[in-house]
C-alpha positions as CSV (number, residue, x, y, z in Angstrom):
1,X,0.0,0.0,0.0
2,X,1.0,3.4,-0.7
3,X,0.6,6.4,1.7
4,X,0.2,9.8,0.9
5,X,3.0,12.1,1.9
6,X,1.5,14.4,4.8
7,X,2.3,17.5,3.7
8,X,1.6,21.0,6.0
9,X,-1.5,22.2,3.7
10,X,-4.4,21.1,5.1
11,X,-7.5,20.1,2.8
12,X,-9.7,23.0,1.5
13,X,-13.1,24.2,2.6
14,X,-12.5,21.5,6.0
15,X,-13.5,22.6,9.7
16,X,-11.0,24.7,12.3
17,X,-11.5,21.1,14.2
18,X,-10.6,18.9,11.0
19,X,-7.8,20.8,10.2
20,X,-6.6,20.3,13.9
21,X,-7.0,16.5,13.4
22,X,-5.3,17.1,9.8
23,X,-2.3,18.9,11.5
24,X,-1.9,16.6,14.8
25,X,-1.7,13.3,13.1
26,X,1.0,14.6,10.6
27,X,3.0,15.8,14.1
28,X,2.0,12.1,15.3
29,X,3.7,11.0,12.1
30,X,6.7,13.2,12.5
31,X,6.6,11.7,16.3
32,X,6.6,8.0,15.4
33,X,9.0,8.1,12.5
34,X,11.6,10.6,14.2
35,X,11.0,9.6,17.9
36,X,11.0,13.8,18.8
37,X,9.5,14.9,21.7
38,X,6.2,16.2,21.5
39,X,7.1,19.7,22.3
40,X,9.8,20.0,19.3
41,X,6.8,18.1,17.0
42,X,4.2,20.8,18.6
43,X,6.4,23.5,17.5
44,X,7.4,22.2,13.6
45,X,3.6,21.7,13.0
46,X,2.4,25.1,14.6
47,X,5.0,26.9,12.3
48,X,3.6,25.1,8.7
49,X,1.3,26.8,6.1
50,X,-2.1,27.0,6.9
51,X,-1.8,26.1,11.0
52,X,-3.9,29.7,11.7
53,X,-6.7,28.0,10.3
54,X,-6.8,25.2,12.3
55,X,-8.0,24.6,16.3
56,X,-5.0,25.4,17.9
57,X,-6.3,24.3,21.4
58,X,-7.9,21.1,19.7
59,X,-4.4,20.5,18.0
60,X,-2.2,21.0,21.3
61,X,-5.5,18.6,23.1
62,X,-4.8,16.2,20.4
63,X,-0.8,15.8,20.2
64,X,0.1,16.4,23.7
65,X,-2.5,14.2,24.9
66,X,-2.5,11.1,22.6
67,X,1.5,11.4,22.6
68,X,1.8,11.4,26.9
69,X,-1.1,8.3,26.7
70,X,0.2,6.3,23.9
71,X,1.3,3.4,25.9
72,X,-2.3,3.3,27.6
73,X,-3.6,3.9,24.2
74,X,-2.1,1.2,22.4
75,X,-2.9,-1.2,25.6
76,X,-6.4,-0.8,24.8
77,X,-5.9,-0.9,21.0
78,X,-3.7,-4.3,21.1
79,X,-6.7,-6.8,21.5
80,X,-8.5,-5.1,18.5
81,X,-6.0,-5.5,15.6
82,X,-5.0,-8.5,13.5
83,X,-1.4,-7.6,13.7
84,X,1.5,-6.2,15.9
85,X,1.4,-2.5,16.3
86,X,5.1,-2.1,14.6
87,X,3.6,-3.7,11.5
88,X,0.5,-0.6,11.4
89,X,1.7,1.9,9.0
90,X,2.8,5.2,10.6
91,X,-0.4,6.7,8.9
92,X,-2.6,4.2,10.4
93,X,-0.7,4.0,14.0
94,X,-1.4,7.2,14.3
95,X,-5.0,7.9,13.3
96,X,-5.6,4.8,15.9
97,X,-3.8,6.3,18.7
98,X,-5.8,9.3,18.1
99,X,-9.3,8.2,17.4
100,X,-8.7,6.3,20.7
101,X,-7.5,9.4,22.5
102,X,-10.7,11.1,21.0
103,X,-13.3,8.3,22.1
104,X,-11.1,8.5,25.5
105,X,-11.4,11.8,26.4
106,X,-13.4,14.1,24.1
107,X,-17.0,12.9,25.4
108,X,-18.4,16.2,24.0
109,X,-17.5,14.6,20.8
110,X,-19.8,11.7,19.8
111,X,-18.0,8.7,19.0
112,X,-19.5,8.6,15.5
113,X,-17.9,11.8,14.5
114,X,-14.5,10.9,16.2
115,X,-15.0,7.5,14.2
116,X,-15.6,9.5,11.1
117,X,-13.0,11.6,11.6
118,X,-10.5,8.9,11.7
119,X,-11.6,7.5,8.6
120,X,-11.8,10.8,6.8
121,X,-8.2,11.7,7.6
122,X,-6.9,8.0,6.8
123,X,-8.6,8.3,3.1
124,X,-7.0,11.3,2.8
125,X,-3.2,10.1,4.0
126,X,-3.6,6.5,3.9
127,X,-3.1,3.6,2.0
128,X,-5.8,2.3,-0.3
129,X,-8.1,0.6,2.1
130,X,-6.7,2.1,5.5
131,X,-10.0,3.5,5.8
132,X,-11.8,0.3,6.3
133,X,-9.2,-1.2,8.6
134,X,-9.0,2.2,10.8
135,X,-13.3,2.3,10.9
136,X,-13.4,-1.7,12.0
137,X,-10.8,-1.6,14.8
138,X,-12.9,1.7,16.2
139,X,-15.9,0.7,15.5
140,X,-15.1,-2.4,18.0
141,X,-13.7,-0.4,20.3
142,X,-16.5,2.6,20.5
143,X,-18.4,0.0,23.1
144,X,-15.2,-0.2,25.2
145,X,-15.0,3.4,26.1
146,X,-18.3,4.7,25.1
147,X,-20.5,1.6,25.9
148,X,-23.3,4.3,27.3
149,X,-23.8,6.0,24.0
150,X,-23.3,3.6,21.9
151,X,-26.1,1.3,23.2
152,X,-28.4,4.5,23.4
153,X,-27.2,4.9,19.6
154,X,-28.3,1.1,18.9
155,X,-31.9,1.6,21.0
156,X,-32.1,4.7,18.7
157,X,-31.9,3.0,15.5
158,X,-33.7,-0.3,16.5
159,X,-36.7,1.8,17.5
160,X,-37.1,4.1,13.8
């Protein structure tokens, strides 16, 4: 499979908070590839073309956050995938990590959206069917951290 190269233009006409997502997994791909700390990775990223138009706060959330739990992350993530984590491409490692993060700790966000985010951003930079593989593993492990909603979300359906 071939990955897009991330490159510091985010996509056109997206949301403050997509672009954030855009601009965090490319400093989570700068992260696992180059092993930097998070704060030299915060500080590339907030310098490229286009940042001002992204969620700063969302961004810094997203990075800092996913970065400091990624052990805990990939814990949960382990039981989920059909393959060691080092054989994940970078692009895929890191949309994971984050979409977990996101499902984690952004309860404002419903898990659907975090869900689609994740696959939005690994069509964009992913290999060919990344997508798929990225919606499966989250999509099994939406119940695990959001077991509440997404039984309500079931109920909802099953009853319209």
């Amino acid at each position: 499979m071939t990955e897009k190269i991330l490159h510091a233009n985010p996509s056109k006409n997206r949301t403050p908070r997509h672009r954030a997502r855009e601009f965090a997994l490319q400093g989570l791909y700068q992260w696992l590839l180059n092993n930097e700390d998070a704060a030299t990775v915060v500080n590339h990223i907030r310098a490229a073309h286009g940042f001002d138009k992204a969620d700063a706060d969302h961004f810094a959330v997203l990075l800092y956050g996913t970065i400091k739990d990624s052990v805990a992350l990939r814990a949960v993530l382990t039981p989920l995938i059909d393959r060691s984590i080092a054989e994940l491409s970078p692009i895929e490692h890191g949309v994971l990590l984050m979409g977990a993060f996101e499902l984690k700790n952004n309860l404002e966000i419903p898990y659907r959206v975090v869900i689609n985010e994740a696959v939005e951003l690994t069509k964009s930079f992913g290999g060919t069917d990344g997508h798929k593989y990225v919606n499966g593993v989250l999509d099994k492990l939406a119940p695990q951290l959001r077991g509440d909603e997404v039984a309500a979300d079931k109920r909802r359906l099953n009853a319209g």
